[in-house]
Structures are given as C-alpha cells and as structure tokens.
C-alpha positions as MATLAB code, in Angstrom:
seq = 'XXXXXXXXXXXXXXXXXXXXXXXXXXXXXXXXXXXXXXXXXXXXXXXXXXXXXXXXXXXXXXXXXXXXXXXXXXXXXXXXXXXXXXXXXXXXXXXXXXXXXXXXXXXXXXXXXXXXXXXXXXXXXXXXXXXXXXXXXXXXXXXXXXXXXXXXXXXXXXXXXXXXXXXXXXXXXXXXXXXXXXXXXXXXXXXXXXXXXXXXXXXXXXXXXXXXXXXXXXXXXXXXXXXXXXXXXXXXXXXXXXXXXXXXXXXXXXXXXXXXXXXXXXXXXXXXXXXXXXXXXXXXXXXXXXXXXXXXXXXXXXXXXXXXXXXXXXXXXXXXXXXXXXXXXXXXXXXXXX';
ca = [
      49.454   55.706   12.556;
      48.269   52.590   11.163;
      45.268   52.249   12.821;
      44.645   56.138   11.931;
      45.112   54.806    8.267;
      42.504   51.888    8.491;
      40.036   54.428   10.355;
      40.156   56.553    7.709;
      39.805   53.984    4.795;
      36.625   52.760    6.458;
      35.127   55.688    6.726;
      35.647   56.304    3.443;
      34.515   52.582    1.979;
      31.903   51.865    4.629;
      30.945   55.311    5.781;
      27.992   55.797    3.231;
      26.426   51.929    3.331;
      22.992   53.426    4.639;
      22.417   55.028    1.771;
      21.068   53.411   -1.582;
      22.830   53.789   -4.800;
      20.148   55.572   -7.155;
      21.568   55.547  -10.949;
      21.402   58.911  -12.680;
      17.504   58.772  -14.412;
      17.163   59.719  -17.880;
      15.194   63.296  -17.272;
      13.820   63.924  -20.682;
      11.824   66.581  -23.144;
      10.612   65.952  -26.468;
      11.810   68.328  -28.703;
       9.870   69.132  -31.322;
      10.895   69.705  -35.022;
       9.994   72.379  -36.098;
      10.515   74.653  -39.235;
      13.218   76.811  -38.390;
      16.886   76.395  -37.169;
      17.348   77.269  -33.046;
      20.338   78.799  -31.265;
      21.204   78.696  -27.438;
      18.257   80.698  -26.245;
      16.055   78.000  -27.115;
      18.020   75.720  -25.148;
      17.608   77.785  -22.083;
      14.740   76.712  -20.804;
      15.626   72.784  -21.062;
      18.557   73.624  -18.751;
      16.433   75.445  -16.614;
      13.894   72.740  -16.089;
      16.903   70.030  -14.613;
      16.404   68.064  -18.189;
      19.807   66.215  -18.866;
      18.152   64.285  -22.268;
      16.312   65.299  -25.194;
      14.424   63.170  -27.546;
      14.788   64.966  -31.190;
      12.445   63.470  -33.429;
      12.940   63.494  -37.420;
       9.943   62.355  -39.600;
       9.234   59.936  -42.219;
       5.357   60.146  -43.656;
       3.217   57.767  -45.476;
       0.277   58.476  -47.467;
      -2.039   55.816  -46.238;
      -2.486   53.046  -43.706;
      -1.420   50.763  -46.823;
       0.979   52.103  -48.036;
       4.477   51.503  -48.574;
       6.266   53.987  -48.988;
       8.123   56.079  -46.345;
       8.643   59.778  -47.343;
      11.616   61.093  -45.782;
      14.657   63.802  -45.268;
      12.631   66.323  -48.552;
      12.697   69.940  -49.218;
       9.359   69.450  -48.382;
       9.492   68.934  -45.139;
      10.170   71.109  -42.221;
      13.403   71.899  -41.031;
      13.610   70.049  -37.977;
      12.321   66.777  -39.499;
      14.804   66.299  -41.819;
      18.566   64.894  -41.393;
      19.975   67.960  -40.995;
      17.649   69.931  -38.946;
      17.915   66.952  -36.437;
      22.071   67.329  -36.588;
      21.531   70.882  -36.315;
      19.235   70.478  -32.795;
      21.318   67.883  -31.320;
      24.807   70.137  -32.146;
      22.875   73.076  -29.667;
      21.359   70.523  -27.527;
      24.894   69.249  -26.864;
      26.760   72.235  -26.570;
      24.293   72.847  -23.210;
      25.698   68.980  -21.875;
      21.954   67.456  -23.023;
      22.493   64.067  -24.016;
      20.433   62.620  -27.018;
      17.686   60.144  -27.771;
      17.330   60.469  -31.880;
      13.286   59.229  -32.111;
      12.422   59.234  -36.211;
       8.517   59.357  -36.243;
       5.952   58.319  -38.746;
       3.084   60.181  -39.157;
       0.345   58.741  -41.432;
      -1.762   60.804  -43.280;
      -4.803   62.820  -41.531;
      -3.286   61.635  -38.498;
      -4.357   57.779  -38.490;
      -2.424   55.801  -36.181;
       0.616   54.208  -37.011;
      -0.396   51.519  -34.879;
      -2.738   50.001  -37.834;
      -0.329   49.991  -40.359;
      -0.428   47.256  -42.019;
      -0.193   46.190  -45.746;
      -2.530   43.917  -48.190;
       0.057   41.897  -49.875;
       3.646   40.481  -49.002;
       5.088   42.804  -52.025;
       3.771   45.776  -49.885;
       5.563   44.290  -46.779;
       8.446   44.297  -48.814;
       8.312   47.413  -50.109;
       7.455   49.078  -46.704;
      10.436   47.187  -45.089;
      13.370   48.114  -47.336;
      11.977   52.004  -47.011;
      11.440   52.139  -43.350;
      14.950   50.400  -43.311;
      16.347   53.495  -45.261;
      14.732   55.444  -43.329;
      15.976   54.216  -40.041;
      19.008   53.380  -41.543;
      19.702   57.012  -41.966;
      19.418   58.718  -38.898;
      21.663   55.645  -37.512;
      24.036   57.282  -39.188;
      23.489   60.297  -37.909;
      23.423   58.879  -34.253;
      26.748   57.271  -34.689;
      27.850   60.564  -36.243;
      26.777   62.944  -33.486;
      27.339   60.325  -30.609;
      23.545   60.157  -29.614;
      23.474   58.293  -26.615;
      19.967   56.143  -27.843;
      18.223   55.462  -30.987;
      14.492   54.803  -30.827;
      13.890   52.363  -33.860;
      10.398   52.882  -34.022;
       7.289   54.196  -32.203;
       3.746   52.541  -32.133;
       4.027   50.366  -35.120;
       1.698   47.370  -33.353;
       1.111   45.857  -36.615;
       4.061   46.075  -38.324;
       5.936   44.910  -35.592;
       3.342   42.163  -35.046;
       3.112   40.666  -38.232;
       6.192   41.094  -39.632;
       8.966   40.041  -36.626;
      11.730   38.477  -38.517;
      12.302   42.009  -40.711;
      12.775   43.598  -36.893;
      15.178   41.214  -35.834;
      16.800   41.912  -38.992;
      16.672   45.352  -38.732;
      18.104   45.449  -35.308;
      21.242   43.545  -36.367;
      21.612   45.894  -39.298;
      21.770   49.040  -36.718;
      23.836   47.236  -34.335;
      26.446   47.907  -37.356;
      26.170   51.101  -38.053;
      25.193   52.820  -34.782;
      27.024   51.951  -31.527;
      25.026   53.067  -28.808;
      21.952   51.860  -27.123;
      18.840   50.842  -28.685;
      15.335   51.256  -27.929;
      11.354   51.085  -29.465;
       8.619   53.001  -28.239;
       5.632   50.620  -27.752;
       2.521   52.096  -26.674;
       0.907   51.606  -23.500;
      -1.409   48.826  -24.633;
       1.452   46.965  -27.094;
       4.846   46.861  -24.924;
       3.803   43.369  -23.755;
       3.469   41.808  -27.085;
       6.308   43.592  -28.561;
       8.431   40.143  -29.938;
      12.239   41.960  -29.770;
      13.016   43.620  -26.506;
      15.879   40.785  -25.818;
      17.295   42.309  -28.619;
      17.117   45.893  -27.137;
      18.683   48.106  -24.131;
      15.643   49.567  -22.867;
      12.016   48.224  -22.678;
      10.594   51.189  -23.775;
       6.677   52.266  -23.882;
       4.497   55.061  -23.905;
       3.279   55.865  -20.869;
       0.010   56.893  -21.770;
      -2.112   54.427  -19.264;
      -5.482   55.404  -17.978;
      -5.131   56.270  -14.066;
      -8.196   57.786  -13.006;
     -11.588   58.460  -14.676;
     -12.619   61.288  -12.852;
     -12.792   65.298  -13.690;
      -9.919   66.365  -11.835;
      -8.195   63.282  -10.886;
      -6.276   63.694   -7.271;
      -2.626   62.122   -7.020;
      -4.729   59.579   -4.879;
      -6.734   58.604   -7.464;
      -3.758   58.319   -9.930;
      -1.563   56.357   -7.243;
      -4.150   54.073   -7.362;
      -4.353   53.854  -10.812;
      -0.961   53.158  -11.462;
      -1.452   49.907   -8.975;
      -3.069   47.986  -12.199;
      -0.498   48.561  -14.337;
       3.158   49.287  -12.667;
       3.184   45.449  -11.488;
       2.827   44.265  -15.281;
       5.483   46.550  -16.243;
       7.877   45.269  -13.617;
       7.530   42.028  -14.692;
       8.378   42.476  -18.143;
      11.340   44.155  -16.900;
      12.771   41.330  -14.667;
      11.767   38.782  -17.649;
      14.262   40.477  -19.512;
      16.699   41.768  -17.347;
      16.030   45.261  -18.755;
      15.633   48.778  -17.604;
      12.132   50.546  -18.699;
      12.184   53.827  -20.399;
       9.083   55.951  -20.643;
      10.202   57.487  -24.322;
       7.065   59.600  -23.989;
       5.132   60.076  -20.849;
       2.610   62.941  -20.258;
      -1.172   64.357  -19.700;
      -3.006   67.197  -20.758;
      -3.870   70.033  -18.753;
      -7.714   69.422  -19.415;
     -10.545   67.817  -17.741;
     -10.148   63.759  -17.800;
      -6.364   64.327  -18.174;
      -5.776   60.910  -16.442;
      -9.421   59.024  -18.349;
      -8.033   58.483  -21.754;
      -4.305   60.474  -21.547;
      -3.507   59.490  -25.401;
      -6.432   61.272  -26.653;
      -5.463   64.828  -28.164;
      -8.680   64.955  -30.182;
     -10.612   67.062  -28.088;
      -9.160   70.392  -28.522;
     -12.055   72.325  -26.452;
     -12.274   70.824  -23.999;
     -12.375   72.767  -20.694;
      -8.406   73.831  -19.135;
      -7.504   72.149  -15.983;
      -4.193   72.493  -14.612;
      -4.355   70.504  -11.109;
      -5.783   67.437  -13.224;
      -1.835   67.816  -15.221;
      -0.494   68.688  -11.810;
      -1.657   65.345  -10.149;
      -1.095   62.999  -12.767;
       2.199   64.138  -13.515;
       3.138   64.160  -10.002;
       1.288   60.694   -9.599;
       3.513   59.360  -12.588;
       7.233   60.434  -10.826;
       6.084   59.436   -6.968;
       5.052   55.812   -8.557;
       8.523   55.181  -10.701;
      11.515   57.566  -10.636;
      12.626   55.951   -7.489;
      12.657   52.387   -9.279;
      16.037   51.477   -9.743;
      14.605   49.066  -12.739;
      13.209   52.189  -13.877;
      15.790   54.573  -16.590;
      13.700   57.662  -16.633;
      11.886   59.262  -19.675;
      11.094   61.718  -22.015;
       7.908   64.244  -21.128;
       5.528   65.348  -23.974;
       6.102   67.853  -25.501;
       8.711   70.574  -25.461;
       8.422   73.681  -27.703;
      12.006   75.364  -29.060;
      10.420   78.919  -28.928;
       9.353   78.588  -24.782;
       7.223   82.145  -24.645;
       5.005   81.605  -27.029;
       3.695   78.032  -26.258;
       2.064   76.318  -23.343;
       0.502   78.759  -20.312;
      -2.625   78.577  -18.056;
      -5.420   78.911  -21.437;
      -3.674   75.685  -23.240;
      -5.157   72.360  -22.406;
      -2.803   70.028  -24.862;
       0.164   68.334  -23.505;
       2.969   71.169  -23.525;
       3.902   71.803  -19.578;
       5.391   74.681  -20.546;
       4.726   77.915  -18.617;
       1.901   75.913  -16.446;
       2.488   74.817  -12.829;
       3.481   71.057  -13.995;
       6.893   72.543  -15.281;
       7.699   73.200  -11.597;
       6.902   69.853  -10.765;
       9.141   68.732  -13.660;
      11.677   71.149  -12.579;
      11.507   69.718   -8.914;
      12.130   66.454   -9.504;
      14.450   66.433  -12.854;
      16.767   68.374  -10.089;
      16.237   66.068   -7.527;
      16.616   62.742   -9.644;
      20.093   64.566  -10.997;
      21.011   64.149   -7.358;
      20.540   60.988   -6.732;
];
C-alpha cells in the first residue's frame, strides 16, 4: 500500500514535467468609447472572440500642442469618455468575467500627436502637470473602485515624459496610493527604450506598431522576418528590468502596406487588403505569445455595436467581421489554454 501511495504521488508531482508552464496571456480588445451606454449584447462578441481583457479608454483633450490644460470627464464629451461611461463599460465588461485595463487617452486637437507635446515655459509644465495629474488621478479612483486589474498612466507622451521625468516619478508614487493594482504606460514603438520609469512600473508596455515588411501584401515570411530587427531589442529591455512586456495596443490595417508604416491611419482610400491584416497579425502572435517574458496585449480596435463596423470593404484597423478575427479568435482560445 505504501508503495501504491508514493506511485501515485509521483505521478501526480512529476507526471507532467515535459510540459512547459505557459502563464495565462493577457488576450485583449480596445474598447472604444463611444456615445451611448451598452448592455450584454455588446459584450457578446468579446466573449466570442476568446478575449479575457479589455482596455476601456476615457479621454482627456487639449487644445494645442502647447497647451496646458487637460479637458476632462464634461457634458461635452461622449459618453464613454467620461468617468462614468468608463464605470458603466467596465460594470458589463465584468459581469461577462473580462478583466480590465482602464487606458485614459489624450487626444490633441486636429489629431496632432501627443507625442510632441511639449510646453514653452516651466509655468506651462506646471500647469500641464497638476491637470494631467487630476486627470489621471481620477480614473485611479475609479480603478481602485471597480477593481481594474491595470491602469495605463499614459500613452505616447515622448516629450512630456522626456523632459519632464521627476513629475512621472512623482506621479507614479501618487497612484501607487490611491490605486492598488498594476501599473503600466503605453510607449510607442519608437519611444519604449527611452522611456526613464519602467523600474517603477509592472509591465513594459509599448505600442506595437513596428514596421515589418515594406511590401504590398506582406507574407507572414516577410513579417517573421521583420520582427527579427526588433523582438531582440525588446527582450532586452525586458530582462534589464526584470519585467513582463505588454503590447497595450498592437494591430494593422486591412489595406495595402499594412505592415510598411502600421501607425499610419491617414490614408483612408487606400485600396482593402485583407491577407496583408491576415499575415501581419498572424506574424505578430507566431513571433511573441509563446514568450513567457511576454504578458499579452490589447488588439486595435474593438467596436461596442459589432454589425455595423469592420467587414471585407473597411481598410482601418477594426478586425471585426474580416478573416483576422478568426485568427484572433484562434489563438485568444488557444493562449487561454495554455
């Protein structure tokens, strides 16, 4: 009986020591606000496509590149940016077991990147600091209220974040008292290695938008190679820091080029190509899901009303109703598995 007993307990201890522990990835969709409340049918198809995380995104806006001020949480606003649109997504997004990565955005006026913000005089710093720390401030509160699993303190701010490092270090230990979860910034592709704070995060995270391939309809060939310049770079910033990497966006659009210049959304005619979102995305997932320095991320973007965005005449990022969902789907469901 005894040796029955020790049989048995090495089976079960030792029996599965082939296999490779795989953490459970972060398999996420950016939800976009929007200017209406949603309901369970709009959570539907994020279920459906294996997604256990959403990224709900609130908005702050600025007038001008120099500008101070950070506009947020107004009755002028749309629903979904504000405080309690966001509460109101997460409260559905929860009730359907998706966990939550609250992502406040700034969008500058006419669209100018937020990546050249930057102000003329130190009282403009100033004043630009103590309003995006309201700002932030605010829906750290609402993270700790709703028990968001991450907070995303900021996305493509090069400038800001360059020029003015002590206010993020002091910003970061302000959260750290109000919110109690994990904390991450979204650097774009060509910033997360100057970024001067990711000791003082839980996730490295970036943008994935990196340029892969440079032809018409780029072949998951092409973008495995691609990816050869630039996953070796991100690996190393994640040993130097001991810290998992988080794509808090990653995506291409289903157009021509998709993988030449994947940040670009200016182009609105140009010509539909499915395969070239197909490949890239698929490209993308074969080069880091597997990673176990690698958390997961959040694909862009995700429409709440799902029949009436996306399909096979839309070239912008949405994969919705296009044959990259199913490749989403695929591995989302898989990478739950691990």
């Amino acid at each position: 009986m005894k040796r029955l007993i020790s049989l048995i307990f090495s089976i079960l201890i030792f029996g599965c020591a082939a296999s490779v522990y795989k953490p459970e990835k972060i398999n996420g969709v950016s939800f976009v606000a929007m200017n209406t409340a949603i309901d369970s049918t709009n959570i539907v198809p994020v279920v459906e496509v294996n997604a256990n995380y959403a990224a709900v995104m609130p908005f702050g806006f600025i007038k001008d590149l120099d500008h101070p001020q950070v506009i947020h949480n107004t009755d002028r606003q749309w629903y979904g940016e504000t405080r309690a649109g966001a509460q109101q997504y997460i409260y559905e997004l929860q009730k359907k077991d998706i966990s939550i990565m609250i992502k406040p955005q700034i969008w500058v006026s006419r669209g100018k990147f937020t990546g050249e913000i930057m102000m003329q005089s130190e009282a403009s710093w100033k004043a630009l600091e103590d309003s995006y720390s309201s700002f932030l401030l605010e829906y750290a509160e609402l993270a700790e209220e709703v028990n968001a699993e991450i907070l995303c303190i900021g996305t493509e701010l090069e400038l800001f974040t360059k020029y003015r490092p002590e206010y993020w270090f002091s910003l970061i230990d302000k959260l750290r008292k109000v919110y109690n979860g994990k904390l991450t910034y979204a650097a774009n592709w060509n910033e997360y290695r100057k970024t001067p704070f990711w000791d003082k995060l839980d996730f490295i995270g970036i943008d994935a938008y990196f340029p892969v391939s440079d032809n018409k309809t780029p072949s998951f060939e092409d973008c495995m190679a691609g990816w050869q310049k630039h996953k070796p770079e991100i690996l190393k910033l994640s040993n130097t820091y001991k810290k998992k990497v988080l794509f808090t966006e990653y995506g291409y659009r289903s157009v021509d080029y998709a993988g030449e210049r994947p940040w670009d959304y200016s182009n609105r005619d140009g010509s539909v190509n499915l395969e070239a979102q197909v490949n890239t995305t698929k490209a993308l997932f074969e080069t880091f899901w597997e990673e176990n320095w690698f958390a997961g991320g959040f694909v862009w973007k995700w429409f709440h009303i799902h029949d009436k965005v996306g399909g096979p005449n839309n070239n912008m990022f949405t994969p919705q109703n296009k044959p990259s969902q199913e490749v989403i789907r695929v591995q989302y469901g898989h990478s739950n598995n691990y």
